[in-house]
C-alpha positions in Angstrom: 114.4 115.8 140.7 115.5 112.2 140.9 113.3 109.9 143.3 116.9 109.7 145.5 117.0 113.4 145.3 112.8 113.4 146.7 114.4 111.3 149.3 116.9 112.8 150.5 115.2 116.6 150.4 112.4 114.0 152.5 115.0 113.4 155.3 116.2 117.0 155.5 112.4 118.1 155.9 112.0 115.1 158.2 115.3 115.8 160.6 114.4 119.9 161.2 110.7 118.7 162.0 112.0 116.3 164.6 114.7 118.4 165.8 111.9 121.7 166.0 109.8 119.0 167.6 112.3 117.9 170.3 113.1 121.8 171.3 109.7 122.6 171.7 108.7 119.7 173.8 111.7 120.8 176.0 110.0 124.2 176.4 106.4 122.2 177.0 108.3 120.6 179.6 108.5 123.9 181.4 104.9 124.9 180.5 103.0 121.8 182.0 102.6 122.7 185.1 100.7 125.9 184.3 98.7 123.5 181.9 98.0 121.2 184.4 96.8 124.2 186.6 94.5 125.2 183.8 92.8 121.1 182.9 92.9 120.8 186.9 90.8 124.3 187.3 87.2 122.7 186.0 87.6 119.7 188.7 87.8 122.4 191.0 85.0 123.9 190.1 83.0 120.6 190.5 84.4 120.5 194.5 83.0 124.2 195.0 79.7 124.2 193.2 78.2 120.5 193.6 80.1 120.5 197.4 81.9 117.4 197.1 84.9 115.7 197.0 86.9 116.4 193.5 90.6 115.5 192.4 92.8 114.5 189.8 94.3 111.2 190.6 97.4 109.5 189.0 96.8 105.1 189.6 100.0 104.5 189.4 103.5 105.2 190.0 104.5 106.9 186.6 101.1 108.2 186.2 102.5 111.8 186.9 105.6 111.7 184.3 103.4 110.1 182.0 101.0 113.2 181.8 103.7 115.3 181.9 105.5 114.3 179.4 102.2 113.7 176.9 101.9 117.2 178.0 105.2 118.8 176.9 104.9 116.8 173.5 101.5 118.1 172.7 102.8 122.2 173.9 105.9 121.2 172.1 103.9 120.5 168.7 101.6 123.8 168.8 105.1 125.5 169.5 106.9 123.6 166.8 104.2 124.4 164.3 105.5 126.9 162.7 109.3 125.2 161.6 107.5 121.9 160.9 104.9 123.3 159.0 107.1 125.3 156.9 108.7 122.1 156.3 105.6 120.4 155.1 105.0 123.3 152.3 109.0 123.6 151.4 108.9 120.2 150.4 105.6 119.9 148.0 104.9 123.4 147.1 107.8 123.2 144.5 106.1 120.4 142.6 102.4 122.5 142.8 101.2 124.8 139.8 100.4 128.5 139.9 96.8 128.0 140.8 97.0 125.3 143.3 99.8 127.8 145.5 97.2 129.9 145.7 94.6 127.6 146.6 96.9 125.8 149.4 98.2 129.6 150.9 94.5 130.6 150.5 93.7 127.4 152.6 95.9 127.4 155.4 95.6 131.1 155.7 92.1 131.3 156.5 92.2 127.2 158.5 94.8 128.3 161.1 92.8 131.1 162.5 89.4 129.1 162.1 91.4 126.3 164.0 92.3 128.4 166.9 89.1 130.1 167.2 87.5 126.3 167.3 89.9 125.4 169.7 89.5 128.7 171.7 85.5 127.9 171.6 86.1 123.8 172.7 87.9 125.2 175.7 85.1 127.4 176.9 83.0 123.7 177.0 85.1 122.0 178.8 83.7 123.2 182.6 80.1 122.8 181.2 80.7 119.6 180.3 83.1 118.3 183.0 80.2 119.3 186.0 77.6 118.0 183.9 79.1 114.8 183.8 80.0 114.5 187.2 76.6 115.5 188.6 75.0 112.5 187.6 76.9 111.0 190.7 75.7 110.7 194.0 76.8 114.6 195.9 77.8 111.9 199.1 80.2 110.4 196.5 83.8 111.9 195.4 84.7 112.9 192.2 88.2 110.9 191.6 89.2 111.8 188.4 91.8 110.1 186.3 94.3 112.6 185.0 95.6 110.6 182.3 91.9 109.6 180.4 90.8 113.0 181.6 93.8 115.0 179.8 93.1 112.4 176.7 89.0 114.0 176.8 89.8 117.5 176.9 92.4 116.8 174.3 90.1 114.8 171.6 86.8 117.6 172.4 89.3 120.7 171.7 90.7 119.1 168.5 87.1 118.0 167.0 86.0 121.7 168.0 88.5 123.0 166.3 88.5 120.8 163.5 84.7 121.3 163.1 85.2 125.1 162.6 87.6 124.4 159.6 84.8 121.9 157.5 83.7 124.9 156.1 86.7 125.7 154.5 86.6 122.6 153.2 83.4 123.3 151.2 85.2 126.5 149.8 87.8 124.6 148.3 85.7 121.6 147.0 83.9 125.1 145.3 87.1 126.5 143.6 88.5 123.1 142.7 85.2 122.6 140.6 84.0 119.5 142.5 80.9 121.9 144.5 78.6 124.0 143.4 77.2 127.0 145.2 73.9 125.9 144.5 74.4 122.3 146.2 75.8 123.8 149.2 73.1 126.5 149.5 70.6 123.8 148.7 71.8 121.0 151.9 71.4 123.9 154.0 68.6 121.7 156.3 70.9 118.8 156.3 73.8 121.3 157.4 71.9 122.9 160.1 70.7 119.4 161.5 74.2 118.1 161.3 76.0 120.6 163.4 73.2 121.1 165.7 73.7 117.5 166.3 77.4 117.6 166.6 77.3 120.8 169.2 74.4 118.4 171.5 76.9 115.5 171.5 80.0 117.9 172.2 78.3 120.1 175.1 75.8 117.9 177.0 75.2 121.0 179.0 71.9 121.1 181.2 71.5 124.7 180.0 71.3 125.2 176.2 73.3 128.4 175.9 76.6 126.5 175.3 75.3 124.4 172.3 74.3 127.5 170.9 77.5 129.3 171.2 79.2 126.8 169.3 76.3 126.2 166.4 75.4 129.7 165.9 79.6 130.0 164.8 79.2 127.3 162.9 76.2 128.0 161.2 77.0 131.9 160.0 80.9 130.2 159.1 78.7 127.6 156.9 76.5 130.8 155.5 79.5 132.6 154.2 81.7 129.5 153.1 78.4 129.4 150.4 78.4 132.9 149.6 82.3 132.7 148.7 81.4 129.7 146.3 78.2 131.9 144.5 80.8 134.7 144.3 83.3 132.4 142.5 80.7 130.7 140.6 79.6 133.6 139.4 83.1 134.8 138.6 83.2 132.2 136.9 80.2 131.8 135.2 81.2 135.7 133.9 84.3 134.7 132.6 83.2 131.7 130.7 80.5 134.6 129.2 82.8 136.5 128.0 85.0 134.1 126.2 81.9 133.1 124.4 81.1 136.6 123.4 84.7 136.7 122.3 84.5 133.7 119.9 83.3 134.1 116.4 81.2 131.4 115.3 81.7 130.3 112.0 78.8 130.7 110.2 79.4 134.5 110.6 82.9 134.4 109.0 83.1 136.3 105.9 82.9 133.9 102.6 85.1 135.5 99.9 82.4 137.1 97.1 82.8 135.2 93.8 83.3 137.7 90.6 80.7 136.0 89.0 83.1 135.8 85.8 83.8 132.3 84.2 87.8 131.3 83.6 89.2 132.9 80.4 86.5 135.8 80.1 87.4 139.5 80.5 85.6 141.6 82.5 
C-alpha cells in the first residue's frame, strides 16, 4: 500500500473508533448513576464505621455534569473496547509476519483477562484505603469528599492495579522475542519480590496487612509462572537449536573421493 492508501485505511479505523466511542458513552451515560452508587458506597462506609460525617461533594455548579459525563466516557471506552480494539489490530496486523501474529494474539489473549482480574483486585482496595485515609482526621470532623479528585483516585489506583498484573506478561514476551532469558528473570527474583511488595504498600496503605498481601501474593505466583513459561521456551529452544546441530555434517567428516593410486597414461 501507498502511504495515501495507510492514510486513508488510518481514517476509516479512526472514524469507527470514534463513532463505537460516541455510542458507548451514550450507554455510560445511562450507567453513571449506578457507578456513582458503587464510588459513593466506600464514603458511606466511612460515616458508619468511624461515626462521622461523610459525603461526596461537587464545589461548583457543573461539578455534577462534569463527573457524569467523565463517567459515561470512561463506561463508554471499556464498552467500546471491543470495535476499537479490533480496529487497532485490522489496521497493523496486515503488515506483521507469521510469528509476530502469534506473538501479538498470544499477548492480548492472556493481558485482557490479567487486566480485568487487576482491575477486579484494585477495586476490592479501594474501601481499605479510602477509611484509612480518612481516619487520620479528627472523628469530631466531617469527611467532605470531593467527587471529582476522588473519582480521578479510584480511577488511576484501579488502572496501575490492573496494569501491574499485566508486567508479567511483559517479561514473557521480552523471553520469546529473545531480548530475556529465563535465567535473568529467575535470577532478579529478590529484586522482584521487593519491588512488588513495595508497590502493593504504596497502593493499600491499609492498617491491617491482609490487603497488601492479597494483591502481592497474585503478583508474585503471576511473576513465578511468567519465568517458568520463559525456561519452557528456552528450553524449546535450546532443543531445537540441538538438533539442527546434530543434523549438520561437519566437513571434516565428508567423504574425500579415494585416489586410484594409478599415474596418468598407465593401465591398470
Amino acid at each position: 500500500m501507498t502511504i495515501g492508501a495507510h492514510l486513508t485505511e488510518l481514517r476509516k479505523r479512526l472514524v469507527r473508533s470514534a463513532a463505537a466511542l460516541l455510542v458507548g458513552s451514550v450507554a455510560g451515560w445511562f450507567i453513571a448513576d449506578p457507578v456513582m452508587a458503587a464510588l459513593r458506597g466506600p464514603v458511606t462506609a466511612i460515616a458508619l464505621g468511624q461515626h462521622r460525617n461523610a459525603s461526596l461533594n461537587f464545589p461548583d455548579i457543573t461539578g455534577a455534569f462534569d463527573l457524569k459525563m467523565q463517567i459515561a466516557i470512561t463506561v463508554g471506552a471499556v464498552l467500546s473496547s471491543p470495535v476499537w480494539l479490533y480496529q487497532v489490530f485490522a489496521f497493523i496486523v496486515p503488515g506483521l509476519t507469521g510469528r509476530e501474529r502469534r506473538y501479538t494474539f498470544g499477548f492480548f489473549l492472556s493481558a485482557v483477562p490479567l487486566f480485568l482480574a487487576g482491575c477486579a483486585a484494585g477495586w476490592y482496595v479501594v474501601p481499605h484505603i479510602v477509611s484509612l485515609m480518612t481516619a487520620f482526621a479528627s472523628t469530631q470532623d466531617a469527611a467532605l469528599i470531593d467527587a471529582s479528585p476522588y473519582y480521578s483516585f479510584v480511577l488511576k489506583l484501579v488502572l496501575a492495579i490492573g496494569i501491574a498484573f499485566v508486567l508479567p506478561v511483559f517479561l514473557v514476551l521480552l523471553n520469546f522475542m529473545g531480548v530475556l532469558s529465563a535465567r535473568s528473570i529467575v535470577k532478579s527474583w529478590r529484586v522482584a519480590l521487593i519491588l512488588i511488595v513495595l508497590f502493593t504498600a504504596i497502593a493499600t496503605p491499609s492498617a491491617d496487612v491482609a490487603s497488601m498481601f492479597l494483591l502481592a501474593v497474585p503478583m508474585v505466583a503471576l511473576y513465578f509462572a511468567a519465568a517458568g513459561v520463559s525456561w519452557l521456551h528456552d528450553r524449546r529452544v535450546a532443543k531445537r537449536a540441538r538438533s539442527l546441530d546434530d543434523a549438520a555434517i561437519p566437513a571434516a567428516e565428508l567423504e574425500l573421493p579415494e585416489l586410484s593410486g594409478a599415474l596418468p597414461g598407465e593401465r591398470k
